[in-house]
C-alpha positions, 0 to 999 in steps of 0.5 A: 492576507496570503497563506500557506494552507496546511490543511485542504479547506473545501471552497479555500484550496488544497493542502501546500497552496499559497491562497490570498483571503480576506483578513478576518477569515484568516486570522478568525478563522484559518490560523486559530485552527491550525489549517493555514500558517502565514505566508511568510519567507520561512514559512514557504521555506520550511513547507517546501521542505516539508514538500520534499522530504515528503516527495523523497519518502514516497520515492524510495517507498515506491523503489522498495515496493518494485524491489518486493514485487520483483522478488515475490514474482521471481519464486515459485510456491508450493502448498500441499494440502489434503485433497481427494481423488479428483485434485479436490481439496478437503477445504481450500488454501487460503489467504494465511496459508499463502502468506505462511508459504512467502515467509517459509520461502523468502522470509518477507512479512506480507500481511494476509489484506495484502493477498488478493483471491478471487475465492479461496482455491479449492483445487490442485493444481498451478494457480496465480496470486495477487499480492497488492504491495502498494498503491500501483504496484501488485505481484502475480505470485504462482502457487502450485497445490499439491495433494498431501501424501498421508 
């Protein structure tokens, strides 16, 4: 019996693949539980589309990815913060205060998981951010951190 796996089925196969398995295993088994669908001409029709559209999404999210990073990269953020007579800081900036200073600046929502610090900065002075927008695309964002005049 050939089918269309819409589910990965461990020792089957992956999710998309067309498989040849025993009747019984099929129609017991694999099609009761919603993991495979037969193998039919409209069945591969529709899959394929399913395929495509899912390949068209994951495109223009990538493009929108590249698009954020280039904007993120191209500005230059400034943080002012109370800080001693050494460039120390009376507590340190940190993940919010960065996504607040985007905002402020760009007007991008980036949420704070997406903001990568080694340790919170604890120090004046010109630092660099990581700010994880997709899978494979990360912007390296400059902040500079300035003592607040009180």
């Amino acid at each position: 019996m050939k089918l269309i796996l819409i589910e990965d089925v461990k020792g089957t196969g992956k999710k998309g693949e067309t498989v040849t398995v025993k009747d019984g295993y099929g129609r017991n088994f694999l099609v009761p539980r919603g993991l495979a669908v037969p193998s039919t001409q409209g069945n591969v029709a529709r899959f394929e589309n399913i395929v495509r559209s899912v390949s068209n999404k994951k495109a223009r999210d990538l493009q929108t990815a590249a698009e954020l990073k280039a904007k993120l990269e191209e500005i230059s953020l400034t943080i002012r913060k109370k800080a001693g007579d050494d460039g120390r800081l009376f507590g340190s900036v940190t993940h919010k205060d960065v996504v607040e200073a985007i905002k402020a600046v760009t007007g991008v929502e980036v949420d704070k998981k997406q903001v990568r610090l080694e340790e919170p900065i604890k120090m004046t002075g010109a630092h660099t951010v990581v700010i994880h927008v997709q899978s494979d695309v990360n912007a390296e964002v400059k902040i500079e951190v300035e003592k607040e005049e009180a």
